[in-house]
Every structure is written in structure tokens, then in C-alpha cells.
C-alpha positions in Angstrom: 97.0 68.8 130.2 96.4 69.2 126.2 96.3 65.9 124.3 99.2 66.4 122.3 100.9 67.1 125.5 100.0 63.5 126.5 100.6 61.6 124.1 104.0 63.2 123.7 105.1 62.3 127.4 103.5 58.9 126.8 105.5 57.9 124.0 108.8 59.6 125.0 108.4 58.2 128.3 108.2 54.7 126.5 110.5 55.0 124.8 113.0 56.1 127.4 111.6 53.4 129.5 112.2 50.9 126.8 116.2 52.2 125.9 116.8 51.6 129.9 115.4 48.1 130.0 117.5 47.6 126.8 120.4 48.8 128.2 120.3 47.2 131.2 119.7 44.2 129.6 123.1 44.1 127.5 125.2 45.2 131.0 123.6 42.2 132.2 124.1 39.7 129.3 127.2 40.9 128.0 129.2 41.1 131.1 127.5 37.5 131.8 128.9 36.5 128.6 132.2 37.6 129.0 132.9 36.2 132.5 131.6 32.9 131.2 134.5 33.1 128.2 136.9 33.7 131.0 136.2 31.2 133.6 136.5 28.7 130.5 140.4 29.8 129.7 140.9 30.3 133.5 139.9 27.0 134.3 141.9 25.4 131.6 145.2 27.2 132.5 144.8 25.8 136.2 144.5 22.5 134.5 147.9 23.1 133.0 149.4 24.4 136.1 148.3 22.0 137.9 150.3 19.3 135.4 153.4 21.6 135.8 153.7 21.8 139.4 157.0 20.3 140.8 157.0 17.2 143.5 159.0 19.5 145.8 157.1 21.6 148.1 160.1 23.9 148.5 160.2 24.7 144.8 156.0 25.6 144.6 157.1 29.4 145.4 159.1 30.3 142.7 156.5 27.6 140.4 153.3 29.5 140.9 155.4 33.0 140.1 157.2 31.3 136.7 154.0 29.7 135.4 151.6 32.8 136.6 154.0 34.9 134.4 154.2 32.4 131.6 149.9 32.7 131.3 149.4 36.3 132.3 147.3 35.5 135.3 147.5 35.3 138.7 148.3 31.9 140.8 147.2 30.5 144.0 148.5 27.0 145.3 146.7 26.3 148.5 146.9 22.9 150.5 144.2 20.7 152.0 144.5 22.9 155.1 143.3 26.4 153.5 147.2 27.6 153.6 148.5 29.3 150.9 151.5 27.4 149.3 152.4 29.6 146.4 151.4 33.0 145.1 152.2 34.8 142.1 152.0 38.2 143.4 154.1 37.2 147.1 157.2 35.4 147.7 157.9 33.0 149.4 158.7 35.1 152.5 155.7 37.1 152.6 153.3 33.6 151.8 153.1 32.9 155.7 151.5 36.3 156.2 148.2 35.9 153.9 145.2 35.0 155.2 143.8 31.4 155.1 141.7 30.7 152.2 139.9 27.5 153.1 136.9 29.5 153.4 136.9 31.1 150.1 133.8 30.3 148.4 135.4 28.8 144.8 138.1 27.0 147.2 134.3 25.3 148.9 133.0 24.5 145.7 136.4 23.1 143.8 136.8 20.9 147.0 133.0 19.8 147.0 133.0 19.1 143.1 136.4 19.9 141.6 135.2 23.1 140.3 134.5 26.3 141.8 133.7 30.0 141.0 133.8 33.1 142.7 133.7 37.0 142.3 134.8 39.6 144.2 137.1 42.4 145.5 140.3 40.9 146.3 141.7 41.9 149.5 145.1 41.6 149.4 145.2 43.3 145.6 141.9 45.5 145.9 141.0 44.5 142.6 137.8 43.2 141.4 138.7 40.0 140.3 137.2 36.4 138.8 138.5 33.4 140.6 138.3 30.0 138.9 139.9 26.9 141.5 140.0 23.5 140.4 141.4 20.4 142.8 144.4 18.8 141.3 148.6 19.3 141.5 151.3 17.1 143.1 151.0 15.5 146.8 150.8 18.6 149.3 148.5 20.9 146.6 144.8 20.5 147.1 143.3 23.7 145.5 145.4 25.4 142.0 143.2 28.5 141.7 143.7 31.0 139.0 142.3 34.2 138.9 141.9 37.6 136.2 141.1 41.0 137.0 137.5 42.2 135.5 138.6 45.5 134.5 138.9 44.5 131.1 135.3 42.7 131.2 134.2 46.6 132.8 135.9 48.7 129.6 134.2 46.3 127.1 131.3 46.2 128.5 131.4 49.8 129.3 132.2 50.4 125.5 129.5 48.4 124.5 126.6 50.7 127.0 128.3 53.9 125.6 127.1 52.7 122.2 123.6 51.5 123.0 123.0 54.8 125.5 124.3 57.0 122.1 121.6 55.0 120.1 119.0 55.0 122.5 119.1 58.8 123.3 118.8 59.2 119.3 115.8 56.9 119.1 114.2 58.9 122.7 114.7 62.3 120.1 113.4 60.3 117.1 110.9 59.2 119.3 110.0 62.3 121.0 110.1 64.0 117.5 107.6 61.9 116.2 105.3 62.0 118.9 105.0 65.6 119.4 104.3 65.4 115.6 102.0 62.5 115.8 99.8 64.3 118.8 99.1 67.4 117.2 98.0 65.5 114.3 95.8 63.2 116.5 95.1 65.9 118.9 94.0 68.8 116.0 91.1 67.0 115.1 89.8 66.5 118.5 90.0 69.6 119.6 87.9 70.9 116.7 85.2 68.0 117.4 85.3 69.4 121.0 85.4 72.9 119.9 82.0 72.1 117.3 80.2 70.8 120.4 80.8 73.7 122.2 79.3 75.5 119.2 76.5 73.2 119.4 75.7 73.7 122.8 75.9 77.4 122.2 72.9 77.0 119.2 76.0 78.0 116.9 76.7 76.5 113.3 79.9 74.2 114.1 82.7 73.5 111.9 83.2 69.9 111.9 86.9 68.4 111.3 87.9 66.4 108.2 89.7 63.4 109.2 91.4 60.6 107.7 91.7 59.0 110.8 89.0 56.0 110.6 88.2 56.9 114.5 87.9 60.6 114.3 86.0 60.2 110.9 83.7 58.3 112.9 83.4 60.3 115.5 82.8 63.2 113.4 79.6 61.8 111.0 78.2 61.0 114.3 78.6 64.4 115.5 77.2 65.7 112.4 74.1 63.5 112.2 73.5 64.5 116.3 73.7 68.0 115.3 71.1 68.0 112.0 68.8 65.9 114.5 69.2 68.6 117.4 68.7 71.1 114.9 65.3 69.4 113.4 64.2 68.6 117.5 65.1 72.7 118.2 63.4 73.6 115.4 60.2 71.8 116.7 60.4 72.3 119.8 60.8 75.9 119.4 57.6 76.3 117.0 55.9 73.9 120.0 57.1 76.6 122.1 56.2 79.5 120.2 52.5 77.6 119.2 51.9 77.3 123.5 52.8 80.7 124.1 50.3 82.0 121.4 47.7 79.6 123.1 48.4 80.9 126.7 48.1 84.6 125.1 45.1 84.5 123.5 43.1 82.5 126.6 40.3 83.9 128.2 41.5 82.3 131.8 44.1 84.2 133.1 47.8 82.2 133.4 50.4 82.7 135.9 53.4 80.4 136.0 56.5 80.9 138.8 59.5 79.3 139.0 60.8 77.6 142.3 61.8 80.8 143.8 57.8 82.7 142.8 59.6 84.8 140.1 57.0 84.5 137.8 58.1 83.9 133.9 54.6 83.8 132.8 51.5 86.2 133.0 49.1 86.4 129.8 47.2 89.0 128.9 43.8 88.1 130.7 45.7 87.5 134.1 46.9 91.2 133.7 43.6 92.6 133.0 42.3 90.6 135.4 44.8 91.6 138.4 45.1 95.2 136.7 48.7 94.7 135.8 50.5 97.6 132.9 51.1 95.2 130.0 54.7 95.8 129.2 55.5 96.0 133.2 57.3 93.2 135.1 54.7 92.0 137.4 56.2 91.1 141.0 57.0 88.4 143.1 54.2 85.7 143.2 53.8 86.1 147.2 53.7 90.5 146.4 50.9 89.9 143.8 47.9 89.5 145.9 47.0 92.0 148.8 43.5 90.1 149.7 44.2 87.7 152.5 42.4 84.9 150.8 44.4 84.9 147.5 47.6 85.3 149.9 46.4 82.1 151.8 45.8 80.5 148.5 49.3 81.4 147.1 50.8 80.0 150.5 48.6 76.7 150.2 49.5 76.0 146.6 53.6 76.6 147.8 53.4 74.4 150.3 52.1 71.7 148.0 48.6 71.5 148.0 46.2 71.4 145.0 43.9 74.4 145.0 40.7 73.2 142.9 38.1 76.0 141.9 38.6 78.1 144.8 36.2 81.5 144.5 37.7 84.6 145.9 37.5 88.8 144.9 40.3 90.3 143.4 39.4 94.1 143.6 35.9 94.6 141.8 36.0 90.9 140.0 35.2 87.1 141.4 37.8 85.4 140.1 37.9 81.2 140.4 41.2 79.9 141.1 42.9 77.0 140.2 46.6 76.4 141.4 49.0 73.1 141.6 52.8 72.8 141.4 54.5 72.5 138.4 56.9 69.3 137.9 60.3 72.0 138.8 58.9 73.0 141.7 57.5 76.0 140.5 53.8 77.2 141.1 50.9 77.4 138.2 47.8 79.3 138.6 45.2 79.6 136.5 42.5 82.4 137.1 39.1 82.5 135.5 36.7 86.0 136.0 33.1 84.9 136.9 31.8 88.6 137.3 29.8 89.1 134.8 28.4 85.2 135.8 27.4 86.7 139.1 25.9 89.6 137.8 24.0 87.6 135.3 23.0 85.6 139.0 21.9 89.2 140.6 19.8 90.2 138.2 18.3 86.3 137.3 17.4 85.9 141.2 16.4 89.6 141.7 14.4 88.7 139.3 12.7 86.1 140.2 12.2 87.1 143.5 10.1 90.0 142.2 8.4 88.4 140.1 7.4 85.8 142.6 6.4 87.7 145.1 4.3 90.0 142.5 2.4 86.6 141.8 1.8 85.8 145.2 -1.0 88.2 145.5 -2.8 87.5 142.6 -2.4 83.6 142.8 -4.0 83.4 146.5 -6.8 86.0 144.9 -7.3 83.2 142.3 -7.2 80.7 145.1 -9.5 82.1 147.2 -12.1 82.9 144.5 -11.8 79.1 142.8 -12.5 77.6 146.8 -15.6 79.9 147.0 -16.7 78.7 143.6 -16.5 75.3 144.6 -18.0 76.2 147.9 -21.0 77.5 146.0 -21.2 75.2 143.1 -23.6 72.5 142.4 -22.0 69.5 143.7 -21.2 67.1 140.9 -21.3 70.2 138.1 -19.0 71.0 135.2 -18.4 74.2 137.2 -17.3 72.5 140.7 -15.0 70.0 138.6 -13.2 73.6 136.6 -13.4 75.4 139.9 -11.3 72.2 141.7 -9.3 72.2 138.9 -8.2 76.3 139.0 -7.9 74.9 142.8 -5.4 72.6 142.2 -3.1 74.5 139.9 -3.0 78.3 142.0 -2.2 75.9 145.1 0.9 74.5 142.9 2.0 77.8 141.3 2.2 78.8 145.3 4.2 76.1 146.3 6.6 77.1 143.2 6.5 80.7 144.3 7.6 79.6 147.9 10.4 77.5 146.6 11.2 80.3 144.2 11.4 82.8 147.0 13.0 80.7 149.5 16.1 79.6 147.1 16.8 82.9 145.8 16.7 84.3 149.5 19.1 81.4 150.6 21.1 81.7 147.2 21.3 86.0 148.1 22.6 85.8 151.2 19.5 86.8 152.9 18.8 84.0 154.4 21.4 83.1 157.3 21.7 79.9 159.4 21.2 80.4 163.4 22.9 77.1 164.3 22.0 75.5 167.6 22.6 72.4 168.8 19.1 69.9 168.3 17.9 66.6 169.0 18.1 64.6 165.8 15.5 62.4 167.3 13.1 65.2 167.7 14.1 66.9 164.9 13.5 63.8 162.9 10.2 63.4 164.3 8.7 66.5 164.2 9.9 67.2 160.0 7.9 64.0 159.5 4.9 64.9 161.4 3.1 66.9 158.6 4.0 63.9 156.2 2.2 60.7 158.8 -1.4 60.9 157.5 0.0 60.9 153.9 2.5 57.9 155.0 -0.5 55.7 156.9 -2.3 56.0 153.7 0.6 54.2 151.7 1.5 52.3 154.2 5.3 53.9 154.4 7.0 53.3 158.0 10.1 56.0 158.9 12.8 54.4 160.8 15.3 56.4 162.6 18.7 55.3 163.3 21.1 57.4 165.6 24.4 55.8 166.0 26.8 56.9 169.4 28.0 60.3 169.6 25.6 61.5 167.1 22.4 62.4 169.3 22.6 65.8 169.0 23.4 68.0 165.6 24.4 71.5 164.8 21.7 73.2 162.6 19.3 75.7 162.3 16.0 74.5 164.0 13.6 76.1 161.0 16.5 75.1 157.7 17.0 71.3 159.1 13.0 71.0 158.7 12.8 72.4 155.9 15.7 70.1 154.7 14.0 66.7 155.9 10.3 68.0 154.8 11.7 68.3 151.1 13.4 64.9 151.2 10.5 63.2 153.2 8.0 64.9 150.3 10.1 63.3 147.8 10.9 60.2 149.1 6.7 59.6 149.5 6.1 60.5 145.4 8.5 58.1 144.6 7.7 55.3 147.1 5.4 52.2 146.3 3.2 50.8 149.0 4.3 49.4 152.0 7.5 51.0 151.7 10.1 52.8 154.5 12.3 55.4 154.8 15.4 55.1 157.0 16.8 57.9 158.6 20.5 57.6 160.3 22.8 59.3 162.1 26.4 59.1 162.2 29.2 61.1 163.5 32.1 62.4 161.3 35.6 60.9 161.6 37.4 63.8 161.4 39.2 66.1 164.3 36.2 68.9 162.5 34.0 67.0 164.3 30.3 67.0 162.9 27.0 64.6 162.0 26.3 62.9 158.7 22.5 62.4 158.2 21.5 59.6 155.7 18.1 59.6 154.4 17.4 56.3 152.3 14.1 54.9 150.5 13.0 51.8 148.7 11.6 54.1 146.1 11.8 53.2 142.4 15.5 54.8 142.7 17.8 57.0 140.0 19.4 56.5 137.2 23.2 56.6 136.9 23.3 59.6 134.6 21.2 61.8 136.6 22.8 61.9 139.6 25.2 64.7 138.9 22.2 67.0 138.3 19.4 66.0 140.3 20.7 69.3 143.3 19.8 71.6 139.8 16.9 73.7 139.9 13.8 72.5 137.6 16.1 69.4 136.9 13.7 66.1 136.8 14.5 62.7 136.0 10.7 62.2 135.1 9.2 65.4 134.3 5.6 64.1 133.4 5.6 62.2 136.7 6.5 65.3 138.5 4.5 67.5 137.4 1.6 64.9 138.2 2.2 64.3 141.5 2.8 68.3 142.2 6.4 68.6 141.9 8.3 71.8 141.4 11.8 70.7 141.0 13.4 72.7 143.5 13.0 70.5 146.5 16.8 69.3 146.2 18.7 72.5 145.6 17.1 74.3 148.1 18.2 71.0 150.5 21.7 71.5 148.9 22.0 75.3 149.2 20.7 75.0 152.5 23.0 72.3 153.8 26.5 74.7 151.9 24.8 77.4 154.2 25.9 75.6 157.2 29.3 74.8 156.0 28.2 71.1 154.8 27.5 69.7 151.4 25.3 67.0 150.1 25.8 63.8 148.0 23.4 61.6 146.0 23.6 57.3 145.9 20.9 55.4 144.3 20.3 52.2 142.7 17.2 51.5 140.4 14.4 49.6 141.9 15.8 49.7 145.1 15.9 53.2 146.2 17.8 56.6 146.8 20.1 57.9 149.4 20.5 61.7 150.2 23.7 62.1 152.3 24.1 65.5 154.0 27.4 66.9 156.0 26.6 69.2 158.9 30.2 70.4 160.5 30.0 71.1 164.3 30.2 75.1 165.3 32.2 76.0 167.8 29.2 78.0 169.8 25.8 76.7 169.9 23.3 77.0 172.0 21.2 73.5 173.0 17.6 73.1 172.7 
């Protein structure tokens, strides 16, 4: 229902409610009024009948119809015993015939108090009528009631309500008038501000109402001021808009954003060079964008929830990195960076070493061999056995380089593949260490080994899990002081994978904090000098870490200075293994 609609009903109905209780109100005072006048006259002509009665009880007939006509009203004379004794409107012939009035409620009152009042339709007239009985008259007379028809209290009063109903249906019409008027004028305004925030909504220039109405004037400068400061936030949240999408375009990483349903809204220009998508074409459905099974699976993992965090997979002819996480409506954000060229670059920098590693193979055991036979030959104690020992010392360490060399880019190629089985970490232990005992008993370095229940046996490859504990055992020694131990333990996994956790911990002079996160690097030393000094090549911990990824597992570096260095390595169970 419109405003002005409202407030017209509202104020005619008001009105019209107020002319009713008005009227009302006068029926009920007036005709209160007027009955009150009457009962006054009424009571004082009974007063005077009552002094003009006769002694004579045969005379009270024709007295109550002589002095009834002589006032204009009607007179009862009624004796202690409720019968009726005199009657204006009966002679004395019909008088034994009317009922007894002892129960009459003014005849109660007037013989209770001397005074009594009633109202009603009279029976034997069928008028409506006002009774007013007083207690008085000669010996015989108890009760002298008088009474008056109303009908002249009804036309006066009916006179009167004719006159206040004309009034009151003008004033309703005034009324009504006045507030169709009056809501239009209120309800114009309003409906423009209503119609300008529509317009506002719609990013339309709205045409704001000019009031005088204090409220509405209000209403409207704050409607104008929310409008020039959503215009200024639009504005900047547009050209922050605008600004983001540039940004998105112009990345390198490719961007794909879905909403809740994986209609995707957002592909830049690297994702569709990257997934081979026409630039002006709509690109599908996010779960209809991937045919490889592992993107799929990664789509489905990141839809269901889950954070996807660098996740490496081959799109057609590129190895793409994935990153993918829900966005806060529910809709899915990938973000796609193309590492082909990086493994290329990885090809070529391990083909190459490999060849050039094993091309110095030859030569360096030629060097070798020729440096021991010089020093075979040599005059102990000569310049020429110390420079012979010394060529010695160095082809033996470029070897050891080229082995590492050859073994990491085998393992990092692919060409190396693990042949789990299940082994006794015991014996496994044991026998990595043996090579290392002699160089141990000279520093007086003890290795304990710890195997906790459940973790007896481990999943590895016999020849990789040596080579893993040899490495860490090598450098565990360079960096020990005498008298020190290494502690090996074993611990199963609490996980439903299943698997064995191997801890290798020394009381070596420890790590520093901020080269942990690169000591798995190739070449990477904390000490360099030192390394180099005690034969180092730098590759002893990446090939423990590319070896221990080879069998599904990871490793993990804790250290504290002057107290030592723990390796941690992960080795998942396999589901067939064969035991040794």
C-alpha cells in the first residue's frame, strides 16, 4: 500500500473514530442531562400532590386523575401494601385490575429512603417512561409516584446527534481532504528518495528531492553525502580492480580463478599459453580443463578443500608447478608456474656433468697411479716423495668428487632406481659403519644404536641405505672431537602409512641456525676451508637427501652449536618387499 494511501486511511479513520466517540459522548451526557432536569420537576410535583391528596380514600380516584391533568403528568397513588390506589390513566373501576407495584424498583428505593428512580418501558402504557416516587400523602397513601414519557428527552436529544453527525461527516471530508493532500505532499518526497536509491544501486546519477520538510531534508543531505562517498569508494575500488587485473595479466605464473560452481571468471594470458587455450575463447569448466589424471586429482583435491602447495605435474609438453587453495566464496584459485625450460637447464647441467665426470675418471686414476709409483720409487724423505704424496692426495679427492658427481646425477636422472627390501636395521647399521671403525678407534668415537619396538626391520634398498649411513657416518667423524659418539635410533612412524624414522645424532661441533635450510644443497658448506681440509666434497648430504625422496621419504636437519647435529630420515613402508 502507497504512503499517501496510508496516511490517508490513518487520518480519515481518526477522524471518523474521533466524530463517533464524540457523538456518543453527547447521546450519553445529554440525555443524562435531561433526565436529571426531569426527575427534579417530577419529584417536586409529587411533593405537591402529595399535599393535595384528600383524607378520604374513596375520593383518591378521581384526585390522582384531577391533579395528573392539572400538571401534565401521569399519577400513581399506591398504598403500603404495593396496591394501586389511584391512577391517572385508569378509573376507579379498572384500578383493581393493575398489577401490584410493591416491587417496582423507584417504589423500593422511595420506601427505603423517601426517594426513588426508575426507567423503563411501561407495561400497561408501552411507553418508555421516567418514574420519580417519593413517600408521603394522607393516612392510606404510602408511595405518590409521578412519572413522564421520554419521548421528548429522545427528539431532543435525537436533534441534537443529527447536528453533531452533520458536523462530524463535514470535518471526516475536511479531514479526509486534507490528508489525501497532506500524504502526497509527505509521500512525493519519499518516493523520489526511494526512487534515487534505486538509482544508486543501479550506478545511476540520482535525482535527489528538495524538501522543506526538516525530516526529509535530512534524510535527503544524508543520502547525498552516502552517494558522493560511494561514488569516491567505486571509483577506487574500480581502479583497484582495474590495477589487479593488469597485474594478473601481465604475470609470468599462470592464474586461474572459479567460482563456487568451477566456472572459471579468470584465466591470464600465461595460464592460456601454458594450457594452450585460443586467447579470445571461453575456456571450460574447471573440472573439463585438465585431461592428465594428476591435474584432475589435483583439481578434485583442491575442491574438496585441501591446500595444494607446489605440486609438479606435466601438462602436454611443459612441467608445470601447481599451487591451488579455495578462495574465501568458495570458489577455487590456482596458480600455475612453467618449470620447463628449468628442467631442461637440469638435463643439460647433469648431462653434463656426468660426461664430464666420467671423461676425468680415466685420466685422474692415470694420474693416481703414476703419483703412487713415484712415491714407490722415490727417495724416502725427498722433495719428490713429499710432491708425489701430495698429487696422491689430491687425484684420490678429485675421484671421490667424480663418484659423488656421477652418483647424484644418476639418482637425480632417474637412472638410479631403489630395489626396496625389507633389512635389518641392526645389521644394516653395523655393517655401513664397519669401513668407518678403525677411523673411529683412533678418535675414540663409540656408535650406539637404538631400535625402539616395531622398528627392527626397514624398507630400503640394501646398497642406497649404506650409502646413506656411510655419508652421514663420514661426516659425523670430521666434525666430531675426541671421545665423542654417534647415536643411531630407530622408531616407527605413527601413521596408518606405516614406515621407520632413522635418527642419526652426534656431539659434533653442531650447525648454525642459518644453514640449516641449505646444508641437503650441492657444494653447500657451512665451513668451506675446513672441508676442503679434511677431504670434503659437499655432496655427501644431497645425495643422502635425493636418495631418501627416491624411496618415497624425505629428510630433515636439527642441530644445536656445540652440542651436535641430527639428520632425520623418513623411509615409508612398501607394500611388497622381499626380507633379507
Amino acid at each position: 500500500m502507497r504512503l499517501a494511501t496510508r496516511f490517508f486511511l490513518s487520518a480519515s479513520g481518526l477522524v471518523t473514530a474521533t466524530v463517533l466517540g464524540v457523538t456518543l459522548a453527547t447521546d450519553q451526557i445529554l440525555r443524562a442531562r435531561l433526565e436529571d432536569e426531569i426527575a427534579v420537576g417530577l419529584e417536586r410535583e409529587a411533593r405537591l400532590v402529595a399535599s393535595q391528596l384528600p383524607d378520604d380514600s374513596l375520593a383518591w380516584p378521581r384526585a390522582a386523575i384531577s391533579l395528573g391533568g392539572m400538571i401534565g403528568q401521569r399519577v400513581t397513588l399506591i398504598d403500603a401494601t404495593g396496591r394501586v390506589r389511584g391512577d391517572t390513566e385508569f378509573p376507579a373501576d379498572a384500578l383493581p385490575g393493575l398489577e401490584n407495584h410493591a416491587t417496582r424498583p423507584e417504589v423500593i428505593a422511595a420506601t427505603a429512603s423517601g426517594v426513588g428512580r426508575g426507567e423503563r418501558l411501561s407495561a400497561s402504557t408501552n411507553e418508555h417512561r421516567l418514574y420519580v416516587a417519593i413517600r408521603g400523602g394522607p393516612p392510606g397513601i404510602t408511595i405518590v409516584r409521578v412519572s413522564a414519557t421520554l419521548a421528548a428527552v429522545d427528539t431532543q436529544v435525537g436533534a441534537v446527534l443529527r447536528a453533531t453527525a452533520l458536523v462530524g461527516a463535514l470535518a471526516i471530508l475536511v479531514a479526509a481532504l486534507l490528508a489525501w493532500i497532506g500524504g502526497r505532499h509527505f509521500a512525493r518526497p519519499m518516493i523520489e528518495l526511494t526512487a534515487a536509491a534505486q538509482a544508486i544501486a543501479e550506478e545511476r546519477l540520482p535525482e535527489l528531492p528538495d524538501s522543506q520538510i526538516p525530516e526529509i531534508a535530512q534524510h535527503t543531505r544524508a543520502l547525498r553525502a552516502m552517494h558522493g562517498e560511494l561514488v569516491a569508494r567505486f571509483g577506487a575500488l574500480r581502479r583497484e580492480r582495474e590495477e589487479t587485473a593488469a597485474l594478473v595479466e601481465t604475470m609470468t605464473d599462470g592464474v586461474i580463478a572459479t567460482d563456487p560452481r568451477g566456472v572459471i571468471h579468470t584465466c591470464n594470458a600465461a595460464a592460456r599459453r601454458m594450457l594452450r587455450l585460443e586467447p579470445a575463447a571461453t575456456p571450460p569448466p574447471l573440472d573439463e580443463l585438465f585431461h592428465e589424471k594428476a591435474a584432475r586429482e589435483i583439481v578434485a583435491a583442491v575442491r574438496a578443500g585441501r591446500e595444494v602447495e607446489q605440486r609438479e605435474l606435466r601438462v602436454a609438453d611443459r612441467a608445470l608447478v601447481v599451487t591451488g587453495r579455495l578462495l574465501p566464496d568458495g570458489g577455487t584459485l590456482l596458480v600455475l608456474r612453467d618449470i620447463s625450460q628449468l628442467r631442461r637447464l637440469e638435463t643439460v647441467r647433469r648431462d653434463f656433468v656426468a660426461n664430464v665426470s666420467h671423461e676425468l675418471k680415466t685420466p685422474l686414476t692415470a694420474i693416481a697411479g703414476y703419483a703412487e709409483t713415484l712415491v714407490s720409487e722415490a727417495a724416502p724423505g725427498s722433495q719428490a716423495v713429499q710432491f708425489a704424496a701430495t698429487i696422491v692426495a689430491h687425484a684420490r679427492r678429485m675421484q671421490r668428487l667424480v663418484e659423488d658427481l656421477l652418483d647424484l646425477s644418476r639418482i637425480e636422472s632417474g637412472g638410479w632406481q631403489p630395489e626396496p627390501i625389507a633389512l635389518d636395521v641392526q645389521t644394516a647399521t653395523r655393517e655401513a659403519w664397519g669401513p668407518f671403525e678403525e677411523r673411529a678407534g683412533a678418535a675414540n668415537v663409540k656408535l650406539v644404536v637404538q631400535v625402539a619396538a616395531g622398528a627392527e626391520r626397514i624398507t630400503a634398498d640394501a646398497d642406497g641405505l649404506r650409502q646413506v649411513l656411510s655419508n652421514l657416518f663420514d661426516n659425523a667423524l670430521r666434525h666430531m672431537p675426541r671421545g665423542g659418539q654417534i647415536v643411531v635410533t630407530a622408531t616407527p612412524l605413527a601413521s596408518d602409512a606405516g614406515g621407520i624414522a632413522l635418527s642419526i645424532s652426534d656431539s659434533g661441533t653442531g650447525i648454525p641456525q642459518e644453514h640449516l635450510p641449505r646444508i641437503f644443497e650441492r657444494f653447500y658448506r657451512v665451513d668451506p676451508s675446513r672441508s676442503r681440509e679434511q677431504g670434503g666434497t659437499g655432496l655427501g648430504l644431497a645425495i643422502v637427501k635425493h636418495l631418501v625422496e627416491a624411496h618415497g621419504g624425505y629428510a630433515t636437519a636439527d642441530s644445536v652449536l656445540s652440542r651436535g647435529t641430527t639428520i632425520r630420515l623418513v623411509f615409508p613402508s612398501h607394500s611388497a618387499v622381499t626380507d633379507l
